[in-house]
SESESE-582647 format. One record per residue (C-alpha): x, y, z; residue in one letter; residue number from 1. Coordinates in steps of 0.02 Angstrom, whole numbers, plus 50000, padded with zeros to 5 digits. Example, Ala and Ser with C-alpha at 12.3 -4.5 7.8 and 13.67 -1.06 7.14 Angstrom:
BEGIN
REC | 50615 | 49775 | 50390 | A | 1 $
REC | 50684 | 49947 | 50357 | S | 2 $
This chain:
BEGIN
REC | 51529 | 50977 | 49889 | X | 1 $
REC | 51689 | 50866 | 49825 | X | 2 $
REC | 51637 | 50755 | 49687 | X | 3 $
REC | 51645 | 50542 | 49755 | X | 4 $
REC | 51562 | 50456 | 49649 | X | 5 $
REC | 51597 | 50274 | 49701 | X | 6 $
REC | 51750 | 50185 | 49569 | X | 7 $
REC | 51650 | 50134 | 49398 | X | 8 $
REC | 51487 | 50199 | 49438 | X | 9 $
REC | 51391 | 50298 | 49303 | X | 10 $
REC | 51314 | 50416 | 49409 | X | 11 $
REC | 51267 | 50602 | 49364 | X | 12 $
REC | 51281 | 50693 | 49508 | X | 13 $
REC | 51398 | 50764 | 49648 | X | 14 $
REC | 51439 | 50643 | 49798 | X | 15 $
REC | 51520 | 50670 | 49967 | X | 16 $
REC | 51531 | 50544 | 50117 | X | 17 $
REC | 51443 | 50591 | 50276 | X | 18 $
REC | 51498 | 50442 | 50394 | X | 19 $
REC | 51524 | 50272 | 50402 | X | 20 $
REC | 51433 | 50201 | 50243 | X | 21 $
REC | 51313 | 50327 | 50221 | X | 22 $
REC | 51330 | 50452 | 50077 | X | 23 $
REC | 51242 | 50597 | 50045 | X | 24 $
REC | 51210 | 50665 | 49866 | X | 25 $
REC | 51167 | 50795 | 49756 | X | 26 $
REC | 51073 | 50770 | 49538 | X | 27 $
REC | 50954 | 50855 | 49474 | X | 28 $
REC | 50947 | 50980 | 49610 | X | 29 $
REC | 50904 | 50859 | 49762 | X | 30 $
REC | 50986 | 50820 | 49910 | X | 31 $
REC | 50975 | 50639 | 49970 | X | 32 $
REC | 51050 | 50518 | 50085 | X | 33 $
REC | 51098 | 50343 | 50038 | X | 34 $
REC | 51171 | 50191 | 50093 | X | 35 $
REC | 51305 | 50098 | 49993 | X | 36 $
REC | 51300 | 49908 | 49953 | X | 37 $
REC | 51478 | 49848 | 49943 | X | 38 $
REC | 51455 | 49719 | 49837 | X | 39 $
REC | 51362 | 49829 | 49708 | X | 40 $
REC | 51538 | 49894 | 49613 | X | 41 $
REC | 51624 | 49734 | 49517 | X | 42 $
REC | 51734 | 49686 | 49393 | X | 43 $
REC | 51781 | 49782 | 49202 | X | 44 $
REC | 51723 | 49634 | 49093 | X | 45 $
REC | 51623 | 49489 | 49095 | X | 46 $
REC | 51676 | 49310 | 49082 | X | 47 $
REC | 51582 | 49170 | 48971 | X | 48 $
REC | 51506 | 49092 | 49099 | X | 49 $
REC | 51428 | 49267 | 49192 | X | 50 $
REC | 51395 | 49348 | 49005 | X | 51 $
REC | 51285 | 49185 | 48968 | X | 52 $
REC | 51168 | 49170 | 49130 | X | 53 $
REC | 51112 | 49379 | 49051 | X | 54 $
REC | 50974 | 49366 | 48971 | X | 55 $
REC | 50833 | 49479 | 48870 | X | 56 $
REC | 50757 | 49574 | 49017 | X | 57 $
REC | 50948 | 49598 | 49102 | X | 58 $
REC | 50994 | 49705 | 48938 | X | 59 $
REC | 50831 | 49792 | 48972 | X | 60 $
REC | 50876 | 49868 | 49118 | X | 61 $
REC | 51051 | 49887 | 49087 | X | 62 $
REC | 50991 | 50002 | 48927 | X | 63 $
REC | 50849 | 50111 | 49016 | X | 64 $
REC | 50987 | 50132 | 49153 | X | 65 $
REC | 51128 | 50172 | 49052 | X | 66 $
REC | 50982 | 50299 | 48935 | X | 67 $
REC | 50885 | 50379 | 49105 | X | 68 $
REC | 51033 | 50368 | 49234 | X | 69 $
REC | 50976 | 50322 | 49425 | X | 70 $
REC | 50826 | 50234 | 49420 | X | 71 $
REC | 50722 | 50127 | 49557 | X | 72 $
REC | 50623 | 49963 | 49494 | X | 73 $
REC | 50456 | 50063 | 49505 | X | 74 $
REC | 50526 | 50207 | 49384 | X | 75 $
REC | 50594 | 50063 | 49256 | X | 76 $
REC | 50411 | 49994 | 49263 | X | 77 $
REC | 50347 | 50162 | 49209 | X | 78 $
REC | 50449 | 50195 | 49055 | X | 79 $
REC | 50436 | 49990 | 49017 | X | 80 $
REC | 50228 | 50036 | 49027 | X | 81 $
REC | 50262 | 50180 | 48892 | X | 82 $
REC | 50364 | 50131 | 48795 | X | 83 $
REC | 50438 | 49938 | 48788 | X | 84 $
REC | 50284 | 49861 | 48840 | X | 85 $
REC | 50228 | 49897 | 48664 | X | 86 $
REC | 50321 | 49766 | 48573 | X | 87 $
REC | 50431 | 49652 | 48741 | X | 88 $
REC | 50313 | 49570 | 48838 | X | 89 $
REC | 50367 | 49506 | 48993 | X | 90 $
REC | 50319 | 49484 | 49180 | X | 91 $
REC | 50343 | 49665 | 49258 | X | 92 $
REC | 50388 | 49598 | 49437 | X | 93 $
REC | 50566 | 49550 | 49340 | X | 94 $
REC | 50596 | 49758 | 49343 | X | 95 $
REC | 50590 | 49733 | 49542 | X | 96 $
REC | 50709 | 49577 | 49559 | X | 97 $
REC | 50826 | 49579 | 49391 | X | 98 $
REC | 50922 | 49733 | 49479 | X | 99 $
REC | 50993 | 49660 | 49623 | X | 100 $
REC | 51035 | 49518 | 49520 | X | 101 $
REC | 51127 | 49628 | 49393 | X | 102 $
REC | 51209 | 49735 | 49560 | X | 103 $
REC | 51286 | 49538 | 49614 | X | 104 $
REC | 51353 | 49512 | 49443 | X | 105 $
REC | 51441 | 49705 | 49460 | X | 106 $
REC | 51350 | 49770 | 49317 | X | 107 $
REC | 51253 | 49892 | 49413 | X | 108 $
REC | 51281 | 49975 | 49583 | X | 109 $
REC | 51142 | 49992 | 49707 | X | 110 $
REC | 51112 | 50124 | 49832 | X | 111 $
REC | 50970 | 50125 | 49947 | X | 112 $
REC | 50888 | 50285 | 50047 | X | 113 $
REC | 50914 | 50311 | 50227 | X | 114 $
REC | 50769 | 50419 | 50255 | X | 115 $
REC | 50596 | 50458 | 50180 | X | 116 $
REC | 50537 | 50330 | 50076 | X | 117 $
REC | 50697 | 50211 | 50076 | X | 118 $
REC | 50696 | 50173 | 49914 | X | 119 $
REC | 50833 | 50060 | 49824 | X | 120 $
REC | 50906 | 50165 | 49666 | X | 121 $
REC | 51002 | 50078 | 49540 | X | 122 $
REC | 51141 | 50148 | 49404 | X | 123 $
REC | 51251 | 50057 | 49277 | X | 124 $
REC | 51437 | 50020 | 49319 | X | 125 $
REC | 51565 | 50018 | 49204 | X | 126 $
REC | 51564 | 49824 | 49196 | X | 127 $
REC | 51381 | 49854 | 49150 | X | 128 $
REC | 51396 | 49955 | 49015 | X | 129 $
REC | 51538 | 49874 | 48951 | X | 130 $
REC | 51400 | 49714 | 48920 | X | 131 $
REC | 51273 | 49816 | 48865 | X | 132 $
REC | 51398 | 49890 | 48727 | X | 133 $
REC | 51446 | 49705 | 48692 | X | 134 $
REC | 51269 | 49661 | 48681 | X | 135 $
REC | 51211 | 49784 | 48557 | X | 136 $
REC | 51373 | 49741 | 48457 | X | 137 $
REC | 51300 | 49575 | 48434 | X | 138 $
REC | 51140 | 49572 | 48283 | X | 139 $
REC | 51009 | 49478 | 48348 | X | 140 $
REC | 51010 | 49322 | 48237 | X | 141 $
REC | 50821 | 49238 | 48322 | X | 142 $
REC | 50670 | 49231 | 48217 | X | 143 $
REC | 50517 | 49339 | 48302 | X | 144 $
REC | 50423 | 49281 | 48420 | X | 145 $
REC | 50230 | 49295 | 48403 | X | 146 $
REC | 50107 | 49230 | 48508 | X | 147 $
REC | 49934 | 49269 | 48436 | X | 148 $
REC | 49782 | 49188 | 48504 | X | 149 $
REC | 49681 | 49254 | 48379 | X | 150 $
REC | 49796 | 49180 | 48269 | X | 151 $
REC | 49785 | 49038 | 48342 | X | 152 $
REC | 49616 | 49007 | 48331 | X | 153 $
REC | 49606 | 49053 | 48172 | X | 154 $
REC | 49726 | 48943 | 48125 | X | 155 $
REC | 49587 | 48806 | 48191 | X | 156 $
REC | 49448 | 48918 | 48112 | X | 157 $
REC | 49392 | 48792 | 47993 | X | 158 $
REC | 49329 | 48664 | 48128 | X | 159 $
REC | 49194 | 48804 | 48172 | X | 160 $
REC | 49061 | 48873 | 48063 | X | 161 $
REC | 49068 | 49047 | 47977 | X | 162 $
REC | 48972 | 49156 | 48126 | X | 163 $
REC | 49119 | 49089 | 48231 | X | 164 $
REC | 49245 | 49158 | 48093 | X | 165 $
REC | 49141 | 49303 | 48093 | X | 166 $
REC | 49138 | 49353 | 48280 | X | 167 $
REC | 49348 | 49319 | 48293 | X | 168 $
REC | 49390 | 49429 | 48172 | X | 169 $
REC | 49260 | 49572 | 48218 | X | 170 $
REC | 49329 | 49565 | 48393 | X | 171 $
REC | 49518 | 49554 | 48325 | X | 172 $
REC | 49478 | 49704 | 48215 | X | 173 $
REC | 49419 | 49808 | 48357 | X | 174 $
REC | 49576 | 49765 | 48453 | X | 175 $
REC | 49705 | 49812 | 48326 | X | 176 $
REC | 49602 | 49968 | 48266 | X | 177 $
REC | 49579 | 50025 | 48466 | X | 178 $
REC | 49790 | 49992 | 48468 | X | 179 $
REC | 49821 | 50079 | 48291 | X | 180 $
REC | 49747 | 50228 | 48363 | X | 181 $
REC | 49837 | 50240 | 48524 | X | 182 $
REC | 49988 | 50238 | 48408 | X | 183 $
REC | 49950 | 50367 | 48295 | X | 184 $
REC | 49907 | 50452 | 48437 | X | 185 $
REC | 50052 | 50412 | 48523 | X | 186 $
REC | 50153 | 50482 | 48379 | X | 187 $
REC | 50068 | 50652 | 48357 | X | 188 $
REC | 50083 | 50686 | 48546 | X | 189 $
REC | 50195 | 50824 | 48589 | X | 190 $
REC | 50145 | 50871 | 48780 | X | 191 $
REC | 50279 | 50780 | 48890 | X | 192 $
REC | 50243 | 50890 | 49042 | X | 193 $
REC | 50209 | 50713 | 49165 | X | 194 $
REC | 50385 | 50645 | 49101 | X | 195 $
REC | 50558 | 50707 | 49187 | X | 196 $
REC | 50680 | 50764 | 49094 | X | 197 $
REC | 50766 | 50605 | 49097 | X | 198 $
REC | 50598 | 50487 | 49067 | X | 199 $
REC | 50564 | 50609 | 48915 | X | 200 $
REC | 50725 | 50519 | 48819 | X | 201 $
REC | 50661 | 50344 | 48828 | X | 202 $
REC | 50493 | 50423 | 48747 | X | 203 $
REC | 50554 | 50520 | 48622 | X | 204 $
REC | 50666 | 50378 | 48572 | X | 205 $
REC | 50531 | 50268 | 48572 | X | 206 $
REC | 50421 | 50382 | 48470 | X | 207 $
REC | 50580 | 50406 | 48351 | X | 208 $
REC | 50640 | 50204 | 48315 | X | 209 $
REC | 50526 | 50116 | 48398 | X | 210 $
REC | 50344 | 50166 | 48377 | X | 211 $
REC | 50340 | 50174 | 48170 | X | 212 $
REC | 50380 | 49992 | 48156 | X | 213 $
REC | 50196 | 49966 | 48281 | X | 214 $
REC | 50121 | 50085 | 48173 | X | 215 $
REC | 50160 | 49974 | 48010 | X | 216 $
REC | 50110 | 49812 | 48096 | X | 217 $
REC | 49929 | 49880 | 48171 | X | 218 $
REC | 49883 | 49937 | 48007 | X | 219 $
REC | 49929 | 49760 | 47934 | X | 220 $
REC | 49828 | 49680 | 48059 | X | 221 $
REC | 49671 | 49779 | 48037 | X | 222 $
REC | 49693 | 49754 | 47852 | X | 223 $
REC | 49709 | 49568 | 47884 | X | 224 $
REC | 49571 | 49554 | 48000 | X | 225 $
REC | 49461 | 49665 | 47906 | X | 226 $
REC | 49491 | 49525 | 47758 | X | 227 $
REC | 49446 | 49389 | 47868 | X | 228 $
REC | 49306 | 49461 | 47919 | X | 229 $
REC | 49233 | 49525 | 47728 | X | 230 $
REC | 49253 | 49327 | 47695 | X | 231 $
REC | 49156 | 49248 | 47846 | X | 232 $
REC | 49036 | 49369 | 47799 | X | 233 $
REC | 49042 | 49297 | 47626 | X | 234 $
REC | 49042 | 49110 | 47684 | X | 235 $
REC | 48900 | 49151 | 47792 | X | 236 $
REC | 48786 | 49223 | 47672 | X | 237 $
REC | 48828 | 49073 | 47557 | X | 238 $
REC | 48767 | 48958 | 47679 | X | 239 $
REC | 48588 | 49047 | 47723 | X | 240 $
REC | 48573 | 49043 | 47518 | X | 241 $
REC | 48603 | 48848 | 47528 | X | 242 $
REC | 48493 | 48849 | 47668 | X | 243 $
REC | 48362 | 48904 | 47555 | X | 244 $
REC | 48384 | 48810 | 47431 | X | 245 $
């Protein structure tokens, strides 16, 4: 089979045209058909005004394309779930749309099944990882985001009396003890067998870099929480004494 892979596509794989626009292809062993978008391959580099209208999620799937290879939306969703999803939350139907929007800016290339299932695979292009390179070459310089409703009403706590209190932090305990867990778990799992080869990277990386940081900040929170909770208890066993008096 002579080796095409279309010009600046990162694409493991052999390639070889068929007719027309149709190619047919050979990774990881299987045989498939595809049909090419032509507007999918684009330009080396980035100007200002395309690098700016990138945002969090577009790096997202530039990186878990440029780490897994060939991916469709669905199989981005799945290593998002196990891995990303941990600590970037974000609406999931993004994986499905920020593609093609990435494919018109020439970052990644598209190419979309003839038969079976017809599904629409995605790789990086050159262009593509030339911004993701640029990306990662830039420190993130923004504060972290949290949004915590138990925080929040916490924060507000005071307006409420102690059983309130009381009830929050019990049920913010049992949250961030059920996640600490998972973690831990997470991190002493060695069975991969449901993960490809190529999904097994973005979980071992994840259980490598990613994971330890969770680990620290699940076991702050249940700390934290447990401490709220030891002093509503405290408050409210104050106030039945008063109550007494």
């Amino acid at each position: 089979m002579e080796a095409f892979p279309p010009p600046g596509l990162n694409f493991p794989g052999d390639w070889s045209v068929c007719c027309g626009d149709v190619e047919c292809f050979r990774v990881y062993g299987t045989i498939r058909s595809m049909s090419i978008d032509g507007t999918s391959v684009g330009r080396a580099e980035l100007g200002d005004r395309d690098r700016s209208r990138l945002t969090s999620t577009s790096y997202l799937v530039l990186g878990l394309l440029a780490r897994e290879g060939p991916s469709t939306p669905y199989e981005l969703e799945r290593h998002v779930r196990a891995t990303l999803g941990n600590f970037w939350s974000f609406p999931h139907t993004l994986l499905y749309s920020e593609p093609p929007r990435l494919a018109n800016l020439g970052l990644v290339h598209e190419v979309r099944e003839t038969t079976g299932r017809r599904r629409r695979v995605f790789a990086t292009t050159e262009a593509g990882q030339a911004a993701l390179r640029a990306w990662l070459d830039r420190p993130s310089n923004e504060p972290t985001e949290l949004r915590d409703p138990g925080l929040l009403q916490l924060f507000f706590g005071d307006l409420a009396p102690p059983a309130s209190r009381l009830r929050l932090a019990e049920q913010q305990l049992a949250i961030h003890r059920a996640k600490l867990a998972a973690y831990q778990r997470d991190q002493g799992l060695e069975d991969l067998g449901s993960w490809s080869v190529r999904g097994r990277r973005t979980v071992e990386h994840w259980r490598g870099e990613t994971l330890p940081m969770g680990i620290i900040y699940e076991t702050g929170a249940v700390a934290f929480w447990a401490d709220v909770a030891a002093r509503a208890r405290l408050a409210l066993s104050e106030d039945g004494r008063t109550a007494d008096d």
